[in-house]
C-alpha positions in Angstrom: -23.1 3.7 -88.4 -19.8 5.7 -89.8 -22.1 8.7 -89.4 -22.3 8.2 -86.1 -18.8 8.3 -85.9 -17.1 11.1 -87.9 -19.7 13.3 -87.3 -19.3 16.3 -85.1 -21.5 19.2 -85.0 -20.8 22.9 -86.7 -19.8 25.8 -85.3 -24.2 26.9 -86.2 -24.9 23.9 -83.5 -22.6 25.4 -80.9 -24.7 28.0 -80.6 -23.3 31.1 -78.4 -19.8 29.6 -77.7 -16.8 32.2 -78.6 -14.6 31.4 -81.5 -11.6 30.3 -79.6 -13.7 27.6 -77.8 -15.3 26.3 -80.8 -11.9 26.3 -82.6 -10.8 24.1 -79.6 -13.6 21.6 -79.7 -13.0 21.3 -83.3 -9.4 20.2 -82.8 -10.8 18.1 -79.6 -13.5 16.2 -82.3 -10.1 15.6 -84.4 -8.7 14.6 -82.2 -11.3 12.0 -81.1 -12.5 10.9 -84.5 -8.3 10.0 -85.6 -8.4 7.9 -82.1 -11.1 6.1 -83.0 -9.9 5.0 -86.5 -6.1 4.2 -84.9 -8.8 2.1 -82.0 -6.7 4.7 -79.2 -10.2 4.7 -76.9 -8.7 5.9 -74.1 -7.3 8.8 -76.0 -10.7 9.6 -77.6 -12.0 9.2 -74.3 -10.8 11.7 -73.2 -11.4 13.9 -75.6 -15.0 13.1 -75.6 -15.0 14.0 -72.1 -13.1 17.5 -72.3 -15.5 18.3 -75.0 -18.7 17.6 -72.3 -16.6 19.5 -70.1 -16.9 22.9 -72.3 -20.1 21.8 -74.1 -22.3 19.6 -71.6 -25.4 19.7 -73.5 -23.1 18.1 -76.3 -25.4 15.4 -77.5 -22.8 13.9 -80.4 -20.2 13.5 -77.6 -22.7 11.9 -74.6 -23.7 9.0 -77.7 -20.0 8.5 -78.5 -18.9 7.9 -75.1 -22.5 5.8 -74.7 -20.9 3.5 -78.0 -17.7 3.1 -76.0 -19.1 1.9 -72.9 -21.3 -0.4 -74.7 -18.5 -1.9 -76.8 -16.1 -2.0 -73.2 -18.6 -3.7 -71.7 -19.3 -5.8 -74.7 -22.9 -5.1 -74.6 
């Protein structure tokens, strides 16, 4: 399960994405991952969801957001 959290995917697993955008979403994943160990959801939250806005085939940000809805809704 802490897999699942702190991972984020390479710059290989962007793909095509320019180096300035890929520099951006690693600072967004930072930025995510040290809200969730400080329990700031709404602040990784966001994160997670600028991240889908650059990258929406971002698998690793679509399951994060999935574990925070569960846990919101205490499912």
């Amino acid at each position: 399960m802490i897999w699942a959290i702190f991972y984020h995917p390479s710059i290989k697993e962007t793909g095509d994405l320019p180096t300035k955008i890929t520099n951006k979403l690693d600072q967004l994943w930072e930025i995510a991952q040290e809200s969730i160990r400080e329990n700031k959801y709404l602040r990784a939250e966001k994160a997670l969801l600028t991240i889908l806005r650059v990258d929406e085939k971002n698998a690793t940000a679509y399951n994060r957001l999935g574990n925070f809805i569960c846990q919101a809704k205490g499912v």
